[in-house]
C-alpha positions in Angstrom: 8.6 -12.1 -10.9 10.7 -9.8 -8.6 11.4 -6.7 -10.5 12.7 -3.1 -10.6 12.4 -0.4 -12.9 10.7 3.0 -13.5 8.6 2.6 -16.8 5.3 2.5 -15.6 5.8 5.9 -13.5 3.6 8.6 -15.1 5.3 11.4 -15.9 6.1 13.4 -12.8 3.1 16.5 -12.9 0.5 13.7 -13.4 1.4 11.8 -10.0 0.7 13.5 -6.6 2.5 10.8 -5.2 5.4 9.7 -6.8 8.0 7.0 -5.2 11.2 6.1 -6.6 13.5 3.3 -6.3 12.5 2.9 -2.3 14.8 0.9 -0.9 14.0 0.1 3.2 16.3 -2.3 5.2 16.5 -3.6 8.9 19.0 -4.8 10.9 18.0 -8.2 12.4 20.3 -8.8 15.6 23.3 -11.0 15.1 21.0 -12.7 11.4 22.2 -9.5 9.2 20.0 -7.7 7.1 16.3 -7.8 6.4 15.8 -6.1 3.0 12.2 -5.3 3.4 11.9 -3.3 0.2 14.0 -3.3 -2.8 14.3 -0.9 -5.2 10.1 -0.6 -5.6 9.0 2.2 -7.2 4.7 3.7 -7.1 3.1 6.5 -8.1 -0.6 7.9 -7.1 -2.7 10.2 -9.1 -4.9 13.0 -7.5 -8.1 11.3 -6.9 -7.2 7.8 -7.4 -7.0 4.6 -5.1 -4.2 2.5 -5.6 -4.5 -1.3 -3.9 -0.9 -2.3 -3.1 -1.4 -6.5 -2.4 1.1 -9.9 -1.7 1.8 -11.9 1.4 2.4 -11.4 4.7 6.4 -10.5 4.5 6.0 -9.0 1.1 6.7 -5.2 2.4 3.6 -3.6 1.2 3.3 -2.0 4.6 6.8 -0.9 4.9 6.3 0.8 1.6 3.4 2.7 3.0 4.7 3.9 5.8 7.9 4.5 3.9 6.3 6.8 1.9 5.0 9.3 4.8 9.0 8.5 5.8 8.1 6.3 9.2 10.8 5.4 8.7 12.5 7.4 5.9 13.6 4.7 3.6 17.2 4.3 3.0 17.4 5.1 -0.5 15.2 6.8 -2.9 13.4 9.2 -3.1 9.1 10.4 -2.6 7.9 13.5 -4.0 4.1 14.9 -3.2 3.1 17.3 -4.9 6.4 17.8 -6.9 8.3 18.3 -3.3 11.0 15.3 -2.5 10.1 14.4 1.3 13.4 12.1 1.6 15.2 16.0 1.6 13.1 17.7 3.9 14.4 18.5 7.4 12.4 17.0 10.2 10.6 20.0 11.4 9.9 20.4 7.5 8.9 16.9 7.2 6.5 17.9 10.5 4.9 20.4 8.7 3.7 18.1 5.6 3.1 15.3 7.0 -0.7 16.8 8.7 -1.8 16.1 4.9 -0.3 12.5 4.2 -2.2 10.3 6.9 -2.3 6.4 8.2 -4.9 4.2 9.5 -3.3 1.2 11.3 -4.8 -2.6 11.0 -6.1 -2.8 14.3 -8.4 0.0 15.6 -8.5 -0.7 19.1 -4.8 -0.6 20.0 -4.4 2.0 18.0 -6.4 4.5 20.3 -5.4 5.2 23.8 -7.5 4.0 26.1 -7.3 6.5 28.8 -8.6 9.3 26.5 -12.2 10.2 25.4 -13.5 10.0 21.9 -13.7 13.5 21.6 -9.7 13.8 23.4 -8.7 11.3 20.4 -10.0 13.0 17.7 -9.1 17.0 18.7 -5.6 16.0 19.9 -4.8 16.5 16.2 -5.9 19.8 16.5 -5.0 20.9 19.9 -1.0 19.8 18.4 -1.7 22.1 15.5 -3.3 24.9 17.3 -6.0 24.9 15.1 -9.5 26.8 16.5 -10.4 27.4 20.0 -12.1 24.7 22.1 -15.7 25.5 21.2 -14.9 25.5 17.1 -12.8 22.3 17.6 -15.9 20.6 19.3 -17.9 21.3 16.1 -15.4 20.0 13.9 -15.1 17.1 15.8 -18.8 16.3 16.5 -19.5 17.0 12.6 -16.6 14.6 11.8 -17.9 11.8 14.4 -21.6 12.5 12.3 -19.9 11.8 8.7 -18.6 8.4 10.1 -21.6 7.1 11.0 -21.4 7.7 14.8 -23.8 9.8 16.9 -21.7 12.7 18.5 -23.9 13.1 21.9 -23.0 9.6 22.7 -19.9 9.2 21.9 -17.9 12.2 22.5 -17.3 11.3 26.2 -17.1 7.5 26.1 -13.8 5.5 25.4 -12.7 3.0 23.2 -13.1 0.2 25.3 -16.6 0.8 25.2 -17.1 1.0 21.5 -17.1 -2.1 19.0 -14.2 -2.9 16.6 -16.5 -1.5 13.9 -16.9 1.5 15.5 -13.5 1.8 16.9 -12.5 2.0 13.3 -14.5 5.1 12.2 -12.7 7.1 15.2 -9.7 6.2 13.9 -11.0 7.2 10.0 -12.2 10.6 12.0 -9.1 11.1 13.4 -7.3 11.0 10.2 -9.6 13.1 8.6 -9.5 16.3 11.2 -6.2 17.6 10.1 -7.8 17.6 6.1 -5.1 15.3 4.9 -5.5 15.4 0.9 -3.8 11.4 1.2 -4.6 8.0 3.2 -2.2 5.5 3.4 -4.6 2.5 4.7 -2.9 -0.5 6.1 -5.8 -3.7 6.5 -8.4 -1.2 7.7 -10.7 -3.8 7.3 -9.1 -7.0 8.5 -9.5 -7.0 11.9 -13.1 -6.7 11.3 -16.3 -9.1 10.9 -17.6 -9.5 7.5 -20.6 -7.6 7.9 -18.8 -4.6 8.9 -16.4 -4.6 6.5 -18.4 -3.3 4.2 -20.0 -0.7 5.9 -16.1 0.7 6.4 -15.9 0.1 2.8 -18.5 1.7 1.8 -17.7 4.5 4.4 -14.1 5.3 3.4 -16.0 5.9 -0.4 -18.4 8.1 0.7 -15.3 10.1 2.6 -13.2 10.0 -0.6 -16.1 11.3 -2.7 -16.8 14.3 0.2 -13.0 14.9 1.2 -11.4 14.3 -2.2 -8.7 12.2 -1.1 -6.1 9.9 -2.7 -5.5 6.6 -1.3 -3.0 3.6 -0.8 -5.3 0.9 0.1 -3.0 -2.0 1.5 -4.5 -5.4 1.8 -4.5 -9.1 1.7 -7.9 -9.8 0.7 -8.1 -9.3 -3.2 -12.0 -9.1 -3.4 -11.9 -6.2 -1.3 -9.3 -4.6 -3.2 -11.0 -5.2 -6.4 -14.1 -3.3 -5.1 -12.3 -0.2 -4.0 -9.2 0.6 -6.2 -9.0 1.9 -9.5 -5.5 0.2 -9.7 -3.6 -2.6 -8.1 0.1 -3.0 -7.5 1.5 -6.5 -6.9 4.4 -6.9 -4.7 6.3 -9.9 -3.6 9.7 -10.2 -1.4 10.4 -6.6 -1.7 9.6 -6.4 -5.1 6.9 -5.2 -7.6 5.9 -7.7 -9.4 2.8 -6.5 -11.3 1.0 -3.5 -11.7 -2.2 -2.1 -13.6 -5.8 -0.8 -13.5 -7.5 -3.5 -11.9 -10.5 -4.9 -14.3 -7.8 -6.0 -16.4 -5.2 -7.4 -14.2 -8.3 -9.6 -12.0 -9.5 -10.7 -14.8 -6.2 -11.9 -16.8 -2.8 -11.7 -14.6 -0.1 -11.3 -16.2 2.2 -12.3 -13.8 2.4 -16.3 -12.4 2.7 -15.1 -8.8 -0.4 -12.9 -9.3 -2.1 -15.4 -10.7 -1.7 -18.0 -8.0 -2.7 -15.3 -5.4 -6.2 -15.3 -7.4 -6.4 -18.9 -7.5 -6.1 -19.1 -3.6 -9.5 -17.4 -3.7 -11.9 -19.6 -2.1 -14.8 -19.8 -4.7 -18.4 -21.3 -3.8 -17.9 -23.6 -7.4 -15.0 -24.6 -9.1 -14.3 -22.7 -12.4 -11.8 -24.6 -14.1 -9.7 -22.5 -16.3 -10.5 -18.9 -14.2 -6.8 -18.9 -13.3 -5.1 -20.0 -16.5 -4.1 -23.0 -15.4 -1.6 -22.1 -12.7 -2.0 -24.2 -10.0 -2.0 -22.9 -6.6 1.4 -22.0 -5.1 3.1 -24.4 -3.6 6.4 -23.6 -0.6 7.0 -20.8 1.6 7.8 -17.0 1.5 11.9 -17.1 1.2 13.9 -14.9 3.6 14.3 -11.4 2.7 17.9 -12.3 5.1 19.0 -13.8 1.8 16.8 -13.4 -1.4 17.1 -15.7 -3.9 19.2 -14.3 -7.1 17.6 -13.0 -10.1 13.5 -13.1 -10.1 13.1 -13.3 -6.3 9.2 -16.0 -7.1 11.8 -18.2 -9.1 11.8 -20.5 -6.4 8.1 -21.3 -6.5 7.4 -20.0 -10.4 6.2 -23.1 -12.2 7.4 -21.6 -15.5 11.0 -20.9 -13.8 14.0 -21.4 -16.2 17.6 -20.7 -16.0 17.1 -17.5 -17.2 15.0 -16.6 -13.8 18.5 -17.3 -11.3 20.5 -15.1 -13.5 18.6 -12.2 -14.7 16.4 -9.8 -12.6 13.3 -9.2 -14.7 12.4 -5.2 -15.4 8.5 -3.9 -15.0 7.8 -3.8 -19.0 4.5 -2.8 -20.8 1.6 -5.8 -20.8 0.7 -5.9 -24.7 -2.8 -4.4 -25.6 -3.1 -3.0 -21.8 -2.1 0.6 -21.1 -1.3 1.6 -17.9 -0.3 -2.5 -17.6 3.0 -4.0 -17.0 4.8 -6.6 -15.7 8.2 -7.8 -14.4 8.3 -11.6 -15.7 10.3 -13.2 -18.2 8.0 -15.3 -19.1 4.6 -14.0 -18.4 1.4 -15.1 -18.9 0.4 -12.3 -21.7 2.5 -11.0 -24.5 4.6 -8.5 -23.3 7.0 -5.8 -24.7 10.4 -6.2 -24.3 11.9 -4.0 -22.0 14.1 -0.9 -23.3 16.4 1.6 -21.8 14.3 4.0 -19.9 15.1 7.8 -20.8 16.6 9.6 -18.1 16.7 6.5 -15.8 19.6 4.4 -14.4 18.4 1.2 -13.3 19.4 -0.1 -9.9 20.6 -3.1 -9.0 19.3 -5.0 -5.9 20.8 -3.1 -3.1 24.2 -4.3 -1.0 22.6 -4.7 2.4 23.8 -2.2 5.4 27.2 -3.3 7.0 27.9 -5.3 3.8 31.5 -4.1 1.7 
């Protein structure tokens, strides 16, 4: 499953996000090297909703956060807006990154809980010197109004005294004062009872519609990433495994790991055949200390050969699909074969930091 490569990447003025070949490694005490993400490569159009998804350990958050460089991935490059972030300067970088926001998992420790509502949400502003303090107040108490929350009573109250819910459309306001034109959203939902979820669903649409924003929507739960993304990246070990609009790929995977992260689904009836016969996956997430060789899924792939150990599979077009491809040597669909991409050099799997 575990593959590199740059064909699907749009051509460059189509993308307003465009990440190449993101390599993002950490050192791990005396263990070695954690290769978080290898060699994964995404691009965003203006508008658009992309739902990066895979386990816990897979690296879709450390390819989020890699993108607004925290931390600045070490190799590869981002460009937004046809500007390459990985060479910007820091007080450069400072300067961009008001338009490139997160919203963390967890809500409530991701305010501080010594300042007020209204404190949390101006700080942005107050940093930027943007408006005076009567101006600011309007912004903010407008913002606090499109998230659903009542201004009057909340301006002066802390988050200790607001429900996770709720906790979660501050932090939404408080990405939205600077104007960012991008949202990287890391489970913005999970942390959250059903119920609620989809009023922050529904929520972060309306806010898309009325800001016109672009968004990485990280998640683990597929149903929710089906409803809100126009495509869906697939990423496992480090690696992209799959990626394409997301009618298509929910509805036929290409890829045997994607497919047995759709069979996990817990269903009210069973619907034999819905997952192409793949049968759940079976073992646990390797180390990303020490990756297996070739297709990093070979190791729980029921259709793993020989080929899988030796030969790292490349992202190549999904048959019949545009926009839809897949880094499998033996996938589930007919795919193209892979070809030299023009004006590309493919990357091997990097050698991990400290390592001749």
């Amino acid at each position: 499953m575990a593959g590199s490569g740059t064909a699907h990447l749009r051509p460059p003025g189509e993308a307003l996000i465009r990440a190449e070949n993101l390599v993002v490694q950490f050192r791990s005490g005396r263990h070695g090297v954690v290769q978080a993400v290898s060699n994964v490569s995404l691009d965003v159009a203006k508008g658009e909703t992309v739902g990066l998804v895979g386990e816990s350990g897979c690296g879709k958050s450390t390819t989020g956060r890699a993108i607004v460089q925290l931390p600045r991935p070490n190799s590869g490059k981002v460009t937004f807006e046809g500007r390459e972030l990985t060479a910007l300067s820091q007080k450069e970088l400072r300067e961009v990154r008001p338009r490139l926001q997160l919203i963390y998992q967890d809500p409530i420790s991701s305010l501080n809980p010594q300042m007020t509502v209204e404190q949390i949400v101006t700080e942005p502003l107050v940093i930027w010197g943007k408006g005076n303090k009567a101006s600011r107040r309007e912004v903010v108490s407008d913002l606090l109004a499109a998230v659903g929350l009542d201004p009057k009573a909340s301006l002066s109250k802390r988050a200790r005294q607001f429900s996770g819910g709720q906790c979660q459309r501050i932090c939404i306001a408080r990405a939205l004062v600077l104007d960012p034109e991008v949202l990287i959203l890391d489970e913005p939902v999970s942390a959250l009872d059903v119920s609620v979820q989809a009023q922050i669903l529904n929520l972060l649409e309306d806010m898309k519609a009325r800001y016109g924003l672009t968004m990485i929507f990280i998640a683990h739960d597929l149903a929710v990433v089906r409803n809100v993304s126009d495509r869906v990246a697939v990423m496992y070990l480090g690696k992209m495994c799959e990626i394409g609009p997301t009618v298509p790929l929910f509805d036929q995977p290409a890829h045997p790991y994607t497919d047995g992260l759709l069979a996990a689904i817990p269903k009210l009836h069973d619907e034999p055949g819905a997952t192409g016969g793949v049968k759940l996956l079976k073992g646990e997430l390797p180390s990303a200390l020490d990756p297996p060789s070739g297709c990093r899924f070979r190791t729980r792939c029921p259709r793993a050969q020989a080929r899988c150990a030796a030969e790292e599979p490349v992202l190549r077009p999904v048959v019949g699909t545009p926009g839809r491809f897949v880094a499998c040597h033996f996938p589930l669909v007919d795919a193209a074969e892979p070809a030299p991409e023009a004006g590309t050099v493919q990357i091997p799997d990097p050698t991990p930091m400290g390592v001749a």
